[in-house]
PAKOLZA-66253 format. One record per atom (N, C-alpha, C): x, y, z. Coordinates in Angstrom, 1 decimal, padded with zeros to 4 digits, m for minus. Example, Ala and Ser with C-alpha at 12.3 -4.5 7.8 and 13.67 -1.06 7.14 Angstrom:
residues 2
ATOM       X       Y       Z
ATOM   013.2  m005.7   007.8
ATOM   012.3  m004.5   007.8
ATOM   013.2  m003.3   007.8
ATOM   012.8  m002.2   007.1
ATOM   013.7  m001.1   007.1
ATOM   012.9   000.0   007.9
END
This chain:
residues 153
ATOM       X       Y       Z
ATOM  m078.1  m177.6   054.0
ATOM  m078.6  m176.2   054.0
ATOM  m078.3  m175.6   055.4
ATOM  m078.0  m174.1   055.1
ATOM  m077.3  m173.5   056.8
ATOM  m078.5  m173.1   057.3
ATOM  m079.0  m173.2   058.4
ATOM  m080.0  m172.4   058.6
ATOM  m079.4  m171.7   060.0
ATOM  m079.9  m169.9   059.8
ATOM  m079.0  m169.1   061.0
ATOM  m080.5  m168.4   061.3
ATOM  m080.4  m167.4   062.8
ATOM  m081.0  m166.9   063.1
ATOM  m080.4  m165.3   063.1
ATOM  m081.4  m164.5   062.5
ATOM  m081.0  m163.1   062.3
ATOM  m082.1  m162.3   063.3
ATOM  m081.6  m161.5   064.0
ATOM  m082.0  m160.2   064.8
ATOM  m082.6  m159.1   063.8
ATOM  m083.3  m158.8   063.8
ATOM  m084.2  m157.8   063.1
ATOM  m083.9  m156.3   064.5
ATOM  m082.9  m155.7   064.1
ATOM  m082.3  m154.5   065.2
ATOM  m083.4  m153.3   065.5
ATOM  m084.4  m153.0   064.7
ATOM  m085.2  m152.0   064.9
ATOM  m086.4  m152.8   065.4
ATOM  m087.2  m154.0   065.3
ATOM  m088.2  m154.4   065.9
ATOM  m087.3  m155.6   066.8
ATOM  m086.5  m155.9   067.0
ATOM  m086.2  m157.4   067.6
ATOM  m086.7  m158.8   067.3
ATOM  m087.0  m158.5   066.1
ATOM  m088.1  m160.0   065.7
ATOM  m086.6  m160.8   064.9
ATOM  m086.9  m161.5   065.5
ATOM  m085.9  m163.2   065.2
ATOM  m086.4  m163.6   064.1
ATOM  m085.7  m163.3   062.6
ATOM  m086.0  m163.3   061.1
ATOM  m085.0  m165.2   061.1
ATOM  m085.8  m165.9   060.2
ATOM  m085.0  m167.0   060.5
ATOM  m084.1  m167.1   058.6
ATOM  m083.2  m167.1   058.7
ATOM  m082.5  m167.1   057.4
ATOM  m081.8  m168.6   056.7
ATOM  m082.4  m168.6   055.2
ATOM  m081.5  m169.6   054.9
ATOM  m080.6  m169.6   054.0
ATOM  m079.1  m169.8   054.4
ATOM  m078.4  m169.7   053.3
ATOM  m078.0  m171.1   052.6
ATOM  m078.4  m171.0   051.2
ATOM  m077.7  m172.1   050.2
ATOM  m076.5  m171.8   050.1
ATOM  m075.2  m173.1   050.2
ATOM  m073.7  m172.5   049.6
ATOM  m073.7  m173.6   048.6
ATOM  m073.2  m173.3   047.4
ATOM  m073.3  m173.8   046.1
ATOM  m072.3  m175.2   046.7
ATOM  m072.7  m176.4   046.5
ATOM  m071.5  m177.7   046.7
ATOM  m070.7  m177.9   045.6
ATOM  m070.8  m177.4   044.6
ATOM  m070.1  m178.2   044.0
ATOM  m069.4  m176.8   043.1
ATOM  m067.6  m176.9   043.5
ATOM  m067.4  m175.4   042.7
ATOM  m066.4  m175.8   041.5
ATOM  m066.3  m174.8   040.2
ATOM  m065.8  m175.2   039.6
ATOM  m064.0  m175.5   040.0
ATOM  m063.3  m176.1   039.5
ATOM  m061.9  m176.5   039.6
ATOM  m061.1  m175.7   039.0
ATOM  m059.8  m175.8   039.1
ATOM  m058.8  m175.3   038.1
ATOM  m058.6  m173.9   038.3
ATOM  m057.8  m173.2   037.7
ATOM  m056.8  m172.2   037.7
ATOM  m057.6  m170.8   037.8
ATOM  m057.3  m169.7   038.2
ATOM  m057.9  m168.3   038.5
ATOM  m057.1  m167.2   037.6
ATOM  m057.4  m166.2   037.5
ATOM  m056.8  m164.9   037.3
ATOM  m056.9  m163.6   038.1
ATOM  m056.6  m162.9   038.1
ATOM  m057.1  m161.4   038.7
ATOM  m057.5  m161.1   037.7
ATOM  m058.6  m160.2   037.8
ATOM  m059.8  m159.4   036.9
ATOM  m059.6  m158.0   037.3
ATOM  m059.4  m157.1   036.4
ATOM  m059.2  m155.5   036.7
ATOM  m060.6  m155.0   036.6
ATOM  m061.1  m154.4   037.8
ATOM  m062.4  m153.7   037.6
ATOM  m062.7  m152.4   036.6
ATOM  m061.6  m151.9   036.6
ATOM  m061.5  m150.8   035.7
ATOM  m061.6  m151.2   034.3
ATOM  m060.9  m152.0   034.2
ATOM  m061.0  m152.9   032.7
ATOM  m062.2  m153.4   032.4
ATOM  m062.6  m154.3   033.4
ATOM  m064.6  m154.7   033.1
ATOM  m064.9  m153.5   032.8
ATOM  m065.2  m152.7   033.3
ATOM  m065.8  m151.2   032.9
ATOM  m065.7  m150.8   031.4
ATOM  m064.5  m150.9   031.0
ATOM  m063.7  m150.4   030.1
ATOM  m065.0  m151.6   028.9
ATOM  m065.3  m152.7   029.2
ATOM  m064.8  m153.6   028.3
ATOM  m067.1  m153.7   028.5
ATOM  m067.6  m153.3   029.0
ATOM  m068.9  m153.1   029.1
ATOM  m069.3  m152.2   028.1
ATOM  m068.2  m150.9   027.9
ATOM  m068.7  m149.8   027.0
ATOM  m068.1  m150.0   025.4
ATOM  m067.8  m151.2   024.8
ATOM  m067.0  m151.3   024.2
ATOM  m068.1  m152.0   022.9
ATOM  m069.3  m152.3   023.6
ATOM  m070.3  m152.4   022.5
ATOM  m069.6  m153.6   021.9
ATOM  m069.2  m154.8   023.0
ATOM  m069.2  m156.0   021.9
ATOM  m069.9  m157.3   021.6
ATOM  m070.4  m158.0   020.8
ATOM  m071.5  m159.1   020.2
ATOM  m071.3  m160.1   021.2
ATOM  m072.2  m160.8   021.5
ATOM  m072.6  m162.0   022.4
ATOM  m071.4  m162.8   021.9
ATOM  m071.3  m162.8   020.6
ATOM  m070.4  m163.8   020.3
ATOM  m068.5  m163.6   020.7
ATOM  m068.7  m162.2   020.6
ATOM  m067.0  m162.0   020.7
ATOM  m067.3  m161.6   022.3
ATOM  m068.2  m161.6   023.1
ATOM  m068.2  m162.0   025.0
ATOM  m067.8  m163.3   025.0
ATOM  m068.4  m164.3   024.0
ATOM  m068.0  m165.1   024.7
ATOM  m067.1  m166.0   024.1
ATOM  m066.1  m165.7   023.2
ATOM  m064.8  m166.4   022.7
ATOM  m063.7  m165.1   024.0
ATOM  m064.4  m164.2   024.3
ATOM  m063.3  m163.2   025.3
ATOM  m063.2  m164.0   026.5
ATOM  m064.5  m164.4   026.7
ATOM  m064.6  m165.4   028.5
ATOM  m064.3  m166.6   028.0
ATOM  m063.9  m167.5   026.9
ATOM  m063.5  m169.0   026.8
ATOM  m062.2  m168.0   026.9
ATOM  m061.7  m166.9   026.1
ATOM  m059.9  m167.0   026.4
ATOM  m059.4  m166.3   027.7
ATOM  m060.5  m165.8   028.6
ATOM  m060.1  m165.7   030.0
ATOM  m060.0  m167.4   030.7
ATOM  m061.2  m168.0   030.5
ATOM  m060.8  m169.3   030.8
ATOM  m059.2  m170.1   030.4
ATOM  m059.3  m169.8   029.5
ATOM  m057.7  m170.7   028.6
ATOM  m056.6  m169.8   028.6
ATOM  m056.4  m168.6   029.6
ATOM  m055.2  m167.9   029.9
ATOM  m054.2  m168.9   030.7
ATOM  m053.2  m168.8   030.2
ATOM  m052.3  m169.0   030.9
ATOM  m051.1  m168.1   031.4
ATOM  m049.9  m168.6   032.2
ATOM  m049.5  m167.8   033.2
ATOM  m049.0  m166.5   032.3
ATOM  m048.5  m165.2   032.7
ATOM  m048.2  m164.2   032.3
ATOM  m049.1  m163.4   030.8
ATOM  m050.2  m164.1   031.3
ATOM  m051.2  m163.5   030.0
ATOM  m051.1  m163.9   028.6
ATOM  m050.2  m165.2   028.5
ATOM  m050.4  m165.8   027.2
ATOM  m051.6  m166.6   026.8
ATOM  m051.8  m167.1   025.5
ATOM  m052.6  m167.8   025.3
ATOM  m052.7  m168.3   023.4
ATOM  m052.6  m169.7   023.9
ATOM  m052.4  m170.4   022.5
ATOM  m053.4  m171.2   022.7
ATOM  m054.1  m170.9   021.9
ATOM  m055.1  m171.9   021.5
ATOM  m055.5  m171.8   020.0
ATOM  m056.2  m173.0   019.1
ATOM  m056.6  m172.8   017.8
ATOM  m057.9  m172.2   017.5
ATOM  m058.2  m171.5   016.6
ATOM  m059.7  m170.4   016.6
ATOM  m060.8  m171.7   016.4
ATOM  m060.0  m173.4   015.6
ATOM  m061.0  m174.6   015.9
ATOM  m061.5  m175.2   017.1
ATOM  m060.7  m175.0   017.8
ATOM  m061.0  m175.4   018.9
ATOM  m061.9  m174.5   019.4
ATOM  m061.8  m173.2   019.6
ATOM  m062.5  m172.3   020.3
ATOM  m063.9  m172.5   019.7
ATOM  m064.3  m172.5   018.3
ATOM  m065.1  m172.8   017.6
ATOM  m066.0  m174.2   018.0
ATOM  m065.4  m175.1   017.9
ATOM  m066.1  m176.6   018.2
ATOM  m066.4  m176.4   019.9
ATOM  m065.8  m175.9   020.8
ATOM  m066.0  m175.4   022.3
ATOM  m067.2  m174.9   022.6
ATOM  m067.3  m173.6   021.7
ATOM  m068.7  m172.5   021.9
ATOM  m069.7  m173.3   021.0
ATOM  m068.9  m173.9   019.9
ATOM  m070.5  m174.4   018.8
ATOM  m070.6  m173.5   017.7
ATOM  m069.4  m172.6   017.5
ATOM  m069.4  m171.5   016.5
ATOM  m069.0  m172.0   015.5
ATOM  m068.9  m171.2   014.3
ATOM  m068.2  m171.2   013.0
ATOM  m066.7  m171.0   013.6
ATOM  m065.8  m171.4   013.0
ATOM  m064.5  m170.7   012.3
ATOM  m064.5  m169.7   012.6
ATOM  m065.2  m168.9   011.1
ATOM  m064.9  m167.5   010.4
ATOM  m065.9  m167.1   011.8
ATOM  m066.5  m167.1   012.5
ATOM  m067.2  m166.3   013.1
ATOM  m066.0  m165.7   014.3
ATOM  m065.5  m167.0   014.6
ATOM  m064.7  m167.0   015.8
ATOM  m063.4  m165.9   015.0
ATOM  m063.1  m166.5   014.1
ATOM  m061.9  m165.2   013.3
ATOM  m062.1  m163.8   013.7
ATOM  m063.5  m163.6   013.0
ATOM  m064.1  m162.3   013.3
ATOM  m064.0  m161.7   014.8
ATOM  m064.2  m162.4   015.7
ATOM  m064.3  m162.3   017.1
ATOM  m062.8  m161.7   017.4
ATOM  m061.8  m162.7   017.3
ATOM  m060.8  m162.6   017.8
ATOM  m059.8  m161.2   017.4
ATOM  m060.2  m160.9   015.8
ATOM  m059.9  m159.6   015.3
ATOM  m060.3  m158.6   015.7
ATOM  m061.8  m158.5   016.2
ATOM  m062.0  m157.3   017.0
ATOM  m061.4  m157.5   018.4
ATOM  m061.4  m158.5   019.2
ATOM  m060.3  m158.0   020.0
ATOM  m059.5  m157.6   019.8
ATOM  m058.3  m158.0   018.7
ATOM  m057.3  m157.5   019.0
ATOM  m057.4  m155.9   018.5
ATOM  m058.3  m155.7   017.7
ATOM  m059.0  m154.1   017.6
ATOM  m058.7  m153.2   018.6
ATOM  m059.6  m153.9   019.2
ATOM  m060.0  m153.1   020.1
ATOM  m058.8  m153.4   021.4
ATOM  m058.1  m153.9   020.9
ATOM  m056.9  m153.6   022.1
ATOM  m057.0  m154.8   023.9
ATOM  m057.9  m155.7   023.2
ATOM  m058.1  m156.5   024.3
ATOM  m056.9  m157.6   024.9
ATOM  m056.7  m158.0   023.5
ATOM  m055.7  m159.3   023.4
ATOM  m054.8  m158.6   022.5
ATOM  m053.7  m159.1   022.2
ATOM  m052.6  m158.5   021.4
ATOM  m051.8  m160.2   021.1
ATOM  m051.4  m159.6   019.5
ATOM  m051.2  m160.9   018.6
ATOM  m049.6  m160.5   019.0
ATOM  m049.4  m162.2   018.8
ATOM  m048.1  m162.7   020.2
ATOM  m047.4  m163.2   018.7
ATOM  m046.0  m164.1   019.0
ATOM  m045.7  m164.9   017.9
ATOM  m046.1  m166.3   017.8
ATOM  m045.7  m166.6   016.3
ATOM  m046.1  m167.5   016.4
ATOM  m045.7  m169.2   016.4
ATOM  m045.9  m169.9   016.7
ATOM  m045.1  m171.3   017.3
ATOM  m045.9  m172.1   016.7
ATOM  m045.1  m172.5   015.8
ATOM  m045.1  m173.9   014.6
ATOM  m046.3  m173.2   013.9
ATOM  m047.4  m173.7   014.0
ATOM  m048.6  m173.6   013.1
ATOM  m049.5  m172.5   013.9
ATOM  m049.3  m172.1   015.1
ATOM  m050.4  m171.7   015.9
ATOM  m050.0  m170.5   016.2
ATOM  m051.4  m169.5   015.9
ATOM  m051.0  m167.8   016.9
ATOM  m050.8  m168.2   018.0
ATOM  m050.0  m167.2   018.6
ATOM  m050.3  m166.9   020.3
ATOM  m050.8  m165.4   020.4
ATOM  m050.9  m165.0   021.4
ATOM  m051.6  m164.0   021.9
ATOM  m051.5  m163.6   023.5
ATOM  m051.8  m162.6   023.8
ATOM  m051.5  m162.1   025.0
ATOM  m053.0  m161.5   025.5
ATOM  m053.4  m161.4   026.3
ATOM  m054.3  m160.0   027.4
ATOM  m053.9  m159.2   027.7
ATOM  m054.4  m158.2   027.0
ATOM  m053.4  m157.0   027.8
ATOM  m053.8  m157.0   029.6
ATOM  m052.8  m156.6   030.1
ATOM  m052.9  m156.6   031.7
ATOM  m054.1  m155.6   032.3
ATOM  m054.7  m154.5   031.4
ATOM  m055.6  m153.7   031.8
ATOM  m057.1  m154.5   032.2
ATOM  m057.1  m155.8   031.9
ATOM  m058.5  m156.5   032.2
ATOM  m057.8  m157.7   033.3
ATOM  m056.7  m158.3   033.0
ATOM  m056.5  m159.3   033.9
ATOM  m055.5  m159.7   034.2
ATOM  m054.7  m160.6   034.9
ATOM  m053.1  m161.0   034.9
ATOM  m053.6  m162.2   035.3
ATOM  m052.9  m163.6   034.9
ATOM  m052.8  m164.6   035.4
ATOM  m051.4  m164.5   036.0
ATOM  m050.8  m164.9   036.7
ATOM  m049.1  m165.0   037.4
ATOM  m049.0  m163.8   038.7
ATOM  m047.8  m163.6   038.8
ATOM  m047.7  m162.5   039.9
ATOM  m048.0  m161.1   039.3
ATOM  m048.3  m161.0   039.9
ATOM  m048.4  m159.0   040.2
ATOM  m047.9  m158.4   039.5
ATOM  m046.3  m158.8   040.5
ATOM  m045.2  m157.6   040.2
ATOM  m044.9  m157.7   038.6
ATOM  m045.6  m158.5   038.1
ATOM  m044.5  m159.1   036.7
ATOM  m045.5  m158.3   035.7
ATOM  m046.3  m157.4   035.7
ATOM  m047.6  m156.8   034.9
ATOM  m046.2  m155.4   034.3
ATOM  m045.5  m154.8   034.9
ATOM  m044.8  m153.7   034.0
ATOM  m043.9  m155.0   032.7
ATOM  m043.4  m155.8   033.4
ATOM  m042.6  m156.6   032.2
ATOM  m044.0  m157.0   031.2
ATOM  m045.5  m157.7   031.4
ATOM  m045.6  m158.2   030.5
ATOM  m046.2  m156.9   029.3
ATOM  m046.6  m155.6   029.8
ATOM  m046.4  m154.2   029.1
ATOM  m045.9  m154.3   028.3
ATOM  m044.5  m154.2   028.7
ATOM  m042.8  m153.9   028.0
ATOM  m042.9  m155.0   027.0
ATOM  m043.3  m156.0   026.9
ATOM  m043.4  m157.2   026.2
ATOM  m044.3  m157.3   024.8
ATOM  m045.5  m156.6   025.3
ATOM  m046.2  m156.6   024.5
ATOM  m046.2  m155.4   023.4
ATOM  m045.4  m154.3   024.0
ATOM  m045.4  m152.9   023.1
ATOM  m043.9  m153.6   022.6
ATOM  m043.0  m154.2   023.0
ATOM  m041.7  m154.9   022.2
ATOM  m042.6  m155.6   020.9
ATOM  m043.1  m156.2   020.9
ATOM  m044.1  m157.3   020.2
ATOM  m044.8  m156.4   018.8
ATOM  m045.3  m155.1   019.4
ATOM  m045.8  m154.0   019.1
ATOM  m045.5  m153.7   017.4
ATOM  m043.6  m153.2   018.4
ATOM  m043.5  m152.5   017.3
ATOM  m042.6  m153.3   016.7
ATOM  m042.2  m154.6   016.5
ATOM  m041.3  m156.4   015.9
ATOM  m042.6  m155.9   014.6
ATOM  m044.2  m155.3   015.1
ATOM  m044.9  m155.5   013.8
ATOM  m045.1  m154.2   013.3
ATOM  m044.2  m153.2   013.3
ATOM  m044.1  m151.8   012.9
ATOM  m044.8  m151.3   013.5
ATOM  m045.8  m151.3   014.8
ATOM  m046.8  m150.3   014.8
ATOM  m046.4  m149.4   016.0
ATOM  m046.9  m148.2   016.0
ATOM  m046.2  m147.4   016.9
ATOM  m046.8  m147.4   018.4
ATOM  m046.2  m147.1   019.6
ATOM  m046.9  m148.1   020.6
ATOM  m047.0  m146.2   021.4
ATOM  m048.1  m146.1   022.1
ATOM  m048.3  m145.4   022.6
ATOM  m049.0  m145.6   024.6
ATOM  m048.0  m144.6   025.2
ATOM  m047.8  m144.6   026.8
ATOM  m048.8  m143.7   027.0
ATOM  m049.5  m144.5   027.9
ATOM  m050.7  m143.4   028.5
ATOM  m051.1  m142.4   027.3
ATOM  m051.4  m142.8   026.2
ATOM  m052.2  m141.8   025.3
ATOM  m051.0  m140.8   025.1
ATOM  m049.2  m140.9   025.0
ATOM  m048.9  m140.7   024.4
ATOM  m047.7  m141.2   023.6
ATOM  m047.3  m140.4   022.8
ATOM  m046.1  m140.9   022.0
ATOM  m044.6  m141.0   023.0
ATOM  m044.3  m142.1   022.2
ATOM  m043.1  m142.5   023.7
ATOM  m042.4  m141.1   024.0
ATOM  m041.8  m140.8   022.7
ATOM  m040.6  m139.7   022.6
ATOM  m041.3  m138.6   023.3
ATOM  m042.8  m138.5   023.4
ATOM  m043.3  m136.9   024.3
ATOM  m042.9  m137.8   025.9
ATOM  m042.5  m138.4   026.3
ATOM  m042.9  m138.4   027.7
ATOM  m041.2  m137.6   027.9
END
């Protein structure tokens, strides 16, 4: 335990402070988190349960915002059902959180969109965009730039 002495500037009284620093921190890999995106994703009205299959797949991002994992696993992880976790993962991709990737052998993949987070470099956030609206329309759907239609820009 640190223990410091703090100056109290308007009476001069010697406040004695203690700070705890946590020993033991978790390990393993990071991401950037977009603040604007938390914001986004606060008003988005979603169930305890689809928070927290969204924070096990921020945990299990890998580089350039992929992510393959089985909705079993995610399930036996949190302690959930299956079908609950199904449920979960379809309103994200609803709601535009994650976006359905291709798929390899037996397993979805999936992406983050970059508006909440990036795992990898920086500079590489316009390519994984381009990637995901490619992805987009491989499933017919029409992909829209800043709220509009590509052909209006």
């Amino acid at each position: 335990m640190d223990k410091h002495k703090l100056v109290n500037t308007e009476t001069g009284e010697i406040v004695l402070a203690v700070v705890e620093l946590r020993r033991k921190y978790f390990s393993g890999g990071f991401f950037m988190a977009m603040q604007e995106g938390f914001l986004h994703l606060a008003k988005l009205g979603l169930t305890g349960e689809q928070l927290s299959v969204l924070m096990y797949v921020f945990g299990k991002l890998d580089f350039e915002n992929w992510l393959r994992i089985g909705q079993q696993e995610i399930a036996d992880e949190l302690g959930m059902k299956k079908p609950n976790v199904s449920r979960a993962m379809k309103v994200l991709v609803e709601k535009r959180i994650i976006h359905k990737g291709p798929k390899v052998g037996t397993s979805l993949t999936y992406r983050l969109d970059p508006g909440f987070g990036l795992k990898g470099r920086a500079k590489n956030e316009k390519t994984i965009r381009k990637d995901i609206a490619d992805m987009a329309r491989q499933r017919g759907l029409q992909v829209l730039q800043g709220g509009k239609d590509e052909d209006e820009e």
